[in-house]
N, C-alpha and C positions, 0 to 999 in steps of 0.2 A: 671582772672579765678583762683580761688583756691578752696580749699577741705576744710571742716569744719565736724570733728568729734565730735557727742554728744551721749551722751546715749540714748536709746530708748528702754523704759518699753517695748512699744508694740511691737517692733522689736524683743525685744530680746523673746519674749513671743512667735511670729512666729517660730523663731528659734529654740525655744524648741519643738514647737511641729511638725515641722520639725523631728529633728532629732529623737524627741517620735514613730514619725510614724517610723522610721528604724530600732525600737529596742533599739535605741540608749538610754541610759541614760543621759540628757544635766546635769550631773554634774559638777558645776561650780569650778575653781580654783583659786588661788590666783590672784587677780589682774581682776579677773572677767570671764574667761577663761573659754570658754566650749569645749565638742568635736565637731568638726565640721563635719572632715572627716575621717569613719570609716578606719582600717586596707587596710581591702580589698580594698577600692575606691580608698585609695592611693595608693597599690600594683599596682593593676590593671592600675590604671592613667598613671604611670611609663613608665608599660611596654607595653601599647598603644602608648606612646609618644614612644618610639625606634621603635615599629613594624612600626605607619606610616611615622618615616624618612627614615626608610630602605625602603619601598615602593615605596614611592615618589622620593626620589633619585634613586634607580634603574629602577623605572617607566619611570620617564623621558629619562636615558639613551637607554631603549627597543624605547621610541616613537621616538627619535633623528634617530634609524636604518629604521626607515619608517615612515615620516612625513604627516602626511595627510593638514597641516596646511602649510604656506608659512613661517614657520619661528622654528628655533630648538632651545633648551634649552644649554645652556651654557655648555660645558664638563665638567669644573669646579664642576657645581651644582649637575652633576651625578655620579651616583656608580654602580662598577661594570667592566668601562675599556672599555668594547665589549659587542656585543650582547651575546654571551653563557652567560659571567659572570654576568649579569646585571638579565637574568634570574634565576638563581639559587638565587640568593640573594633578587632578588622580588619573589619568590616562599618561600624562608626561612623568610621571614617578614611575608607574606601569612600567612603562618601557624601559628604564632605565633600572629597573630592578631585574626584570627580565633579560636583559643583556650582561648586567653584572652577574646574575646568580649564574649563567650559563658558563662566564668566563670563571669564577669562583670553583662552580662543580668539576670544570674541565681540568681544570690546574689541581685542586683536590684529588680527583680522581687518577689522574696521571703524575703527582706526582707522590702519592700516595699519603697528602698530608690527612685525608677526611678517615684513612684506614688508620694512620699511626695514632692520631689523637682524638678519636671518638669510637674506637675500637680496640679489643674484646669488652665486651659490657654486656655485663649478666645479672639474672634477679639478686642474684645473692651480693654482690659488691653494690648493689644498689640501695640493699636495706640494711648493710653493712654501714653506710655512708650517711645512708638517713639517720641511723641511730646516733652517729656519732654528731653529725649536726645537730640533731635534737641535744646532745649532752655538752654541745657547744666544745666540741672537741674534734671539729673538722680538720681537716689537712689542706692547708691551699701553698702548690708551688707553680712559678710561673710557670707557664709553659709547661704544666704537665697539668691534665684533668683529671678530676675523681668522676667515681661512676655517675655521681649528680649533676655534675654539671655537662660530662658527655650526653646522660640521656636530655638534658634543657635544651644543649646545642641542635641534636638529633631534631627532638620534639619539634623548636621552632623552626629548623628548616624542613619538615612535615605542613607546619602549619602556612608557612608563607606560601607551597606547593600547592596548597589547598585555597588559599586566598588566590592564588594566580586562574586556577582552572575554574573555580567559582565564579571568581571576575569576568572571567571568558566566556563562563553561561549566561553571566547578567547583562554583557555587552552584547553577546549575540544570542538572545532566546530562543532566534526561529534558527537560524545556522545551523546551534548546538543545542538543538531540543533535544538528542538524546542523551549529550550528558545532564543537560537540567533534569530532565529525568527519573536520571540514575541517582541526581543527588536527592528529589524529594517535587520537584515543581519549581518553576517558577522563586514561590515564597521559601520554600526549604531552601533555595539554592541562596537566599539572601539571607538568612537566619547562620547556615552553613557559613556565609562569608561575612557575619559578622560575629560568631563566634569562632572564626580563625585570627581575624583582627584582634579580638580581646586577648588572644595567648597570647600574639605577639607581641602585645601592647604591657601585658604581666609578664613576660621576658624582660623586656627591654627597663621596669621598673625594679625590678629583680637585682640586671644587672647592672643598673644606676647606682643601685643599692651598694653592691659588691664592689664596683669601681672605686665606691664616697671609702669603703672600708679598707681596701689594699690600694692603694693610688699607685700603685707602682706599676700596678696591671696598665692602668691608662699610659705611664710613660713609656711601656715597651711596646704597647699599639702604635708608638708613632714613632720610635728609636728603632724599635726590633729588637732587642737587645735589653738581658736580662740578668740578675745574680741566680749563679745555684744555691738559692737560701730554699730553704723551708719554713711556711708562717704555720704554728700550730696554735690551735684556738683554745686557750684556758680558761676555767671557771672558778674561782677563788671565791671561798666565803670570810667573811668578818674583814 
């Protein structure tokens, strides 16, 4: 198995009008370099990435003080010490994801980066995409998504949506006793928000994964700024 980079007229053609749709200017630079990822997407990306480790590491430590499951997560992997601490510190991620995610959707939304590059996506390019990952002959260019990884993107911001308003039930049960409710009770609603945690937790493993494989992806999260290459994924025997 290895990687073969080529240039791609038409790719790069995608790309651009990707990033036309955000406003973005795909002006090119030396060596062939365009922007990929705006200011804010990288801001924003940042500091989504610390709010959901603060989360998840203090999350885990709040579920370890009342297990509903036959088995607890490692001390090791949690923050916080105790239960009081664990709370304050998943409350201070809270809100700091909640204020990013607001800022993230609002600039997505208006400036239409969340329509250009996690939209059109349909069954069929999505099992189009699967097959080809299964046969190890996926497509990945910067700054442009295939149906797979638009629907992941989608998915975990579903799911973080669902860990926030779950959070909201478990924080306030009598408040919001009728979305706890609507989600199941009480225990449903903490069942709910801990398997929304786990997708995010198998995203964000996923895309460790995918970072360790294209590392290029990581240095245009923090440059902005990318090649119009295309990496296609081969599978070679003997």
């Amino acid at each position: 198995m290895c990687y073969r980079f080529t240039l791609e007229p038409a790719g790069a053609a995608a790309l651009n009008s990707g990033l036309e749709g955000q406003g973005v200017k795909p002006a090119a630079l030396a060596g062939g370099k365009v922007l990929i990822h705006p200011l804010a997407v990288r801001i924003t990306h940042w500091v989504n990435a610390i709010a959901m480790l603060i989360m998840i590491a203090s999350g885990w430590r709040i579920y370890n003080a009342a297990p509903f499951f036959s088995f607890t997560i490692p001390p090791q992997l949690t923050l916080g010490g105790w239960l009081g601490g664990a709370l304050q510190w998943h409350f201070a991620g809270l809100w700091l994801l909640v204020i990013n995610g607001v800022i993230y959707l609002s600039y997505g939304l208006a400036s239409r980066h969340i329509a250009a590059n996690f939209f059109p996506l349909t069954l069929a390019a999505i099992w189009r995409d699967l097959r080809s990952a299964l046969r190890g002959r996926i497509a990945h260019e910067v700054g442009v998504y295939n149906a797979l990884q638009r629907m992941a993107y989608l998915g975990v911001i579903c799911a973080v949506i669902a860990l926030v308003f779950s959070g909201a039930a478990l924080w306030k049960p009598v408040q919001l006793q009728e979305l706890a409710a609507l989600i199941g009770g009480y225990e449903g609603v903490r069942r709910v928000h801990f398997v929304a945690m786990a997708l995010v937790v198998a995203f964000v493993i996923v895309h460790l994964v995918m970072v360790v494989l294209v590392p290029r992806t990581l240095i245009s999260m923090f440059s902005g700024y990318g090649r119009k290459t295309q990496l296609s994924r081969d599978t070679h025997h003997g």
